[in-house]
C-alpha positions in Angstrom: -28.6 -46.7 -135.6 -27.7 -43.4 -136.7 -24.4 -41.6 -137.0 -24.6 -38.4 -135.2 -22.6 -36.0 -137.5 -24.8 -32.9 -137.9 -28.6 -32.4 -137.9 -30.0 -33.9 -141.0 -31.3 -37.7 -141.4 -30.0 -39.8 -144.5 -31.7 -42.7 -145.8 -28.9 -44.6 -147.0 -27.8 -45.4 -150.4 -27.1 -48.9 -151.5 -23.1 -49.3 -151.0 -23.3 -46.6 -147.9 -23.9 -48.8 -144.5 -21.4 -48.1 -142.5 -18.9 -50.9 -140.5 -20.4 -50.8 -137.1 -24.0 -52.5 -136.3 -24.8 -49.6 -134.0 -23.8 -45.7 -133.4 -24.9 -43.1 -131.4 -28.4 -41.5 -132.2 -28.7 -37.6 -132.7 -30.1 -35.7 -129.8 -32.9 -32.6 -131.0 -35.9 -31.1 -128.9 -39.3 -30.7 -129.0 -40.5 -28.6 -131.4 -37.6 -28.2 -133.7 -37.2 -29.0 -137.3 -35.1 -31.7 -138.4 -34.2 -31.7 -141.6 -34.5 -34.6 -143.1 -32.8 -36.0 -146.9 -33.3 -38.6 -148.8 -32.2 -39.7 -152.1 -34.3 -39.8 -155.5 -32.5 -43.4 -156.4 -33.3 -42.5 -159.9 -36.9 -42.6 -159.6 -40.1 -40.5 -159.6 -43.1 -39.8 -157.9 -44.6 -40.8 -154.7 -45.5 -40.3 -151.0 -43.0 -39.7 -147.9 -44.5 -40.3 -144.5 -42.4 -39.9 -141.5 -44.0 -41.2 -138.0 -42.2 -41.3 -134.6 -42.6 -43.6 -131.8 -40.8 -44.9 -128.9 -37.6 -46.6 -129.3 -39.2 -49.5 -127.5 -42.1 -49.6 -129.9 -40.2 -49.6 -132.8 -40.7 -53.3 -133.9 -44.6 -52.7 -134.1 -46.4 -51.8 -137.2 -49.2 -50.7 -135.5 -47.4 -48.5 -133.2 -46.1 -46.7 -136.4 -49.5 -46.8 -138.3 -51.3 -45.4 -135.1 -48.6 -42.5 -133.7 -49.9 -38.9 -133.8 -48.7 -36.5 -135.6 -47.5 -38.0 -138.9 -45.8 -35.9 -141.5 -46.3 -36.4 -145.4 -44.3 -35.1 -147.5 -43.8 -35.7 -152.0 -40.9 -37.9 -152.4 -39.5 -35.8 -155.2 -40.0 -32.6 -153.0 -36.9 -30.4 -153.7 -35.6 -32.8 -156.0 -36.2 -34.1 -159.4 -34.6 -35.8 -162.3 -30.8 -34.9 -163.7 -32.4 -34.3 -167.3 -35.2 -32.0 -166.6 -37.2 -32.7 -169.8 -37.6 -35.9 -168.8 -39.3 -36.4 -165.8 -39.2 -39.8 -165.8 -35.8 -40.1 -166.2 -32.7 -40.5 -163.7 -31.2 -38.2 -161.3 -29.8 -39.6 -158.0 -29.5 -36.0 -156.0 -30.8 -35.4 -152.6 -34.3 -34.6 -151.3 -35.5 -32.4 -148.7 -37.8 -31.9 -146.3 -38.4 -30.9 -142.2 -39.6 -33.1 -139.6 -41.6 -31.3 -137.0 -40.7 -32.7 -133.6 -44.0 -33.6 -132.1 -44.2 -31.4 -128.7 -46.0 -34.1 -127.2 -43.0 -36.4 -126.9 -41.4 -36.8 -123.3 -37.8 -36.8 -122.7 -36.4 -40.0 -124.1 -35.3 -42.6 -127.1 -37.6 -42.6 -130.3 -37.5 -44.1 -133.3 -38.6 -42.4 -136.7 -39.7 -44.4 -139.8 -39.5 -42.9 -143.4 -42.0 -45.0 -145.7 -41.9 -44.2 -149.1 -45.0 -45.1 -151.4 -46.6 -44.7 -154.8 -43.2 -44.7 -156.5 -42.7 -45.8 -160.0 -40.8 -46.3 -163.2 -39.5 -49.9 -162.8 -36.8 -51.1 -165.2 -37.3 -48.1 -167.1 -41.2 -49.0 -167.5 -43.0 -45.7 -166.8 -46.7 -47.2 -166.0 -44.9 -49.6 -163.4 -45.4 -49.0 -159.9 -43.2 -49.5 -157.0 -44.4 -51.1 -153.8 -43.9 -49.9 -150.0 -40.0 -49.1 -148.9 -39.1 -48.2 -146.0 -36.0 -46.7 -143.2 -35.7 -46.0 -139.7 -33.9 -44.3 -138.1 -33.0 -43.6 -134.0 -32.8 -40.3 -131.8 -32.9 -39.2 -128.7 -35.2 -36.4 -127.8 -34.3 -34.0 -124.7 -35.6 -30.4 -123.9 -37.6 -27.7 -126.1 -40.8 -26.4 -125.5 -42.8 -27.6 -122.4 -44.3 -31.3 -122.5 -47.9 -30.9 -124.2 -49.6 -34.3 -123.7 -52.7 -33.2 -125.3 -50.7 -31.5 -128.5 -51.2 -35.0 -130.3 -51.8 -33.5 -133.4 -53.7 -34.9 -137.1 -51.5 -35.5 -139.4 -50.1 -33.1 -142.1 -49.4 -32.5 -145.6 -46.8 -30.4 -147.3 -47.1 -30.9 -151.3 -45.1 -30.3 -154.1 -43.2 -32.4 -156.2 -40.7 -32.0 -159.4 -43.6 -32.8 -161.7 -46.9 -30.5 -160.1 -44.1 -27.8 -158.8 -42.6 -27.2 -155.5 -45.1 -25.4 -154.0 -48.3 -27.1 -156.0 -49.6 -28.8 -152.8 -49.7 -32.2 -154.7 -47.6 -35.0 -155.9 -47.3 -37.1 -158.9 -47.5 -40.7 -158.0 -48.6 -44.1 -158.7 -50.4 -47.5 -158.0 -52.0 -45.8 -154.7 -52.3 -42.4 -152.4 -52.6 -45.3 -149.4 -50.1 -46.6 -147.1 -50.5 -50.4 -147.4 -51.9 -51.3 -150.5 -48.9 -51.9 -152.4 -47.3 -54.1 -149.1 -47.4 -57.2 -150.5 -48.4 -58.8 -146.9 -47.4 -62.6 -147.0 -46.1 -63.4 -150.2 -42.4 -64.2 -151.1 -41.6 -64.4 -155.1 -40.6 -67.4 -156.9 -37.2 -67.8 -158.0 -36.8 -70.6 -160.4 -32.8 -71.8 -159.9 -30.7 -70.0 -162.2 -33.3 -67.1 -162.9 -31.9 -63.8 -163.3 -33.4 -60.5 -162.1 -35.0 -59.9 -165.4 -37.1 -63.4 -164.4 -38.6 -61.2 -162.2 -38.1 -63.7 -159.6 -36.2 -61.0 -156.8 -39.4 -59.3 -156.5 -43.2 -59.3 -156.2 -43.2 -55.7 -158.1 -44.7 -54.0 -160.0 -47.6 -53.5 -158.2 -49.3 -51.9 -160.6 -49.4 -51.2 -164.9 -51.0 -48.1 -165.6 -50.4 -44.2 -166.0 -48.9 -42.1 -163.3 -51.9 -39.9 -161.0 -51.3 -36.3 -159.0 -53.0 -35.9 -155.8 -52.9 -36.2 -152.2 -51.9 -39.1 -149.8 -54.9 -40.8 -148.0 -53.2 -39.5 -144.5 -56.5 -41.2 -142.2 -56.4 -44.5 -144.3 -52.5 -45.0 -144.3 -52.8 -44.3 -140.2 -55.4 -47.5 -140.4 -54.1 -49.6 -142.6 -50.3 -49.2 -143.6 -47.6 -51.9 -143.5 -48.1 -55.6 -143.4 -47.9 -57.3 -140.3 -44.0 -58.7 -140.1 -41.5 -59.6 -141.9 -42.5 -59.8 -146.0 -39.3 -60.6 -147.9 -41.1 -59.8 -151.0 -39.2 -56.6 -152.6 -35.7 -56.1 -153.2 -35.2 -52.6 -150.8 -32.7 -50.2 -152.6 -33.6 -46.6 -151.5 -33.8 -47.2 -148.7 -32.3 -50.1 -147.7 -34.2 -52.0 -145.5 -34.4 -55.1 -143.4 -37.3 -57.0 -142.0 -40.9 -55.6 -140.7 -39.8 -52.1 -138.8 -36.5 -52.9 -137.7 -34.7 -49.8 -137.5 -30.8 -51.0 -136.9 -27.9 -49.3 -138.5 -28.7 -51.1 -141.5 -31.2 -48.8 -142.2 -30.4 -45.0 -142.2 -28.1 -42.6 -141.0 -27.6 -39.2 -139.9 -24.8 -37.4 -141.2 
C-alpha cells in the first residue's frame, strides 16, 4: 500500500491516490528512524499516534490499540498555519516527525497506522472539534540491531506544536487527550435526500463545542480504549483519507 520512492511516509491528500490498488512497501530496520509527514489539511491542533503491528494483524483494532511501543507525536509538530497570526487559520504544508522502529520486531511485513485526534476548527468554527481519522500504511522490516523480544517498550511522547512551540512538550488540542472518545462507534448520520453538506448530514462531527485545551495525550487510556470496533461510516475522512475500520490498502497512504 505504499509507494516505495524514498524514506519518508505520506498520508495522502484528497486528489493524491495513486492508479494501482497495491505497490510495493518500503523496506527499513530495526531501530532506525523513519521519517514520517503528514499534511496540516488546513487545520489545527491535535494528537498523532503511530502504532505498528503485523501485516497480518492489520484488520484488528485491538491489535493496534494493544501493540508496544506507540509513538505520539502533536499533529501541528513542525508545521503550523500559512498566516502566522492566526493560528487558527489555513495552511496546507507538510508535518514532520520520526518513527522509532520498535527493535523488538522480527524480520517481516508490518503494517503502521497514523491516527490523528483532538483536531478542530470545522467549517471555520474554532470551538468545533474533529473526530478520529485515521491512515495506514505497509512496510517491510529486515535487518538492524539484534532481535530484542523483551525491548517492548511504554509508549512515548514527543510535544510541541505551532501554538505551545516546537519544543514546549505539549499540544494544543480539542474535544479529548484520549484515543476513542470522539470514534463515533455505531452511528451513521442522517442524510435527508437532497441535503447538502452544510445539512450536516455527511457527518456525525463536531464532536465537541467548546474552547481549544494544551496538554498531553492520555497514552495508557488510548492503548485501552481507542477506535471503534469496525467499520463506522460516520465521518467524511479528508486528511487522511481513509476507508473502513483499519484497512490499510493503497487507498490510504503512501510513501514517497
Amino acid at each position: 500500500m505504499a509507494i516505495s520512492k524514498s524514506d519518508e511516509i505520506q498520508a495522502y491528500k484528497t486528489g493524491q491516490l495513486p492508479g494501482s490498488s497495491w505497490v510495493t512497501p518500503q523496506t527499513t530496520s530495526r531501530s532506525s528512524l523513519l521519517p514520517i509527514k503528514w499534511y496540516r489539511g488546513n487545520h489545527p491542533g491535535g494528537f498523532i499516534r503511530l502504532s505498528i503491528v503485523p501485516l497480518e494483524s492489520s484488520d484488528s483494532w485491538e491489535a493496534f490499540n494493544s501493540a508496544p511501543a506507540q509513538q505520539f507525536y502533536c499533529f501541528e509538530k513542525n508545521c503550523g498555519p500559512s498566516d502566522t497570526s492566526n493560528p487558527n487559520g489555513p495552511g496546507d504544508g507538510p508535518c514532520r516527525a520520526e518513527f522509532k522502529v520498535p527493535k523488538h520486531l522480527e524480520d517481516g511485513k508490518y503494517t503502521i497506522q497514523m491516527t490523528w485526534f483532538g483536531g478542530g476548527n470545522i467549517w471555520g468554527v474554532p470551538t468545533f472539534g474533529f473526530g478520529e481519522y485515521y491512515s495506514c500504511t505497509d512496510i517491510v522490516v529486515q535487518g538492524g540491531e539484534t532481535v530484542d523480544p523483551s525491548a517492548n517498550a511504554a509508549p512515548t511522547f514527543s510535544g510541541g506544536d505551532f501554538a505551545t512551540g516546537q519544543d514546549s512538550g505539549v499540544c494544543k488540542y480539542w474535544s479529548s487527550n484520549r484515543l476513542g472518545d470522539c470514534a463515533f462507534d455505531g452511528r451513521s448520520p442522517s442524510c435527508p435526500e437532497g441535503a447538502s453538506i452544510y445539512d450536516g448530514c455527511h457527518t456525525l462531527e463536531p464532536c465537541s463545542n467548546g474552547t481549544s485545551m494544551v496538554g498531553t495525550p492520555d497514552m495508557e487510556g488510548s492503548r485501552r480504549g481507542a477506535g471503534p470496533a469496525g467499520t463506522t461510516g460516520s465521518v467524511v475522512f479528508n486528511v487522511p483519507t481513509s476507508g473502513t475500520a483499519a484497512r490499510r490498502k493503497v487507498r490510504r497512504g503512501v510513501m514517497v
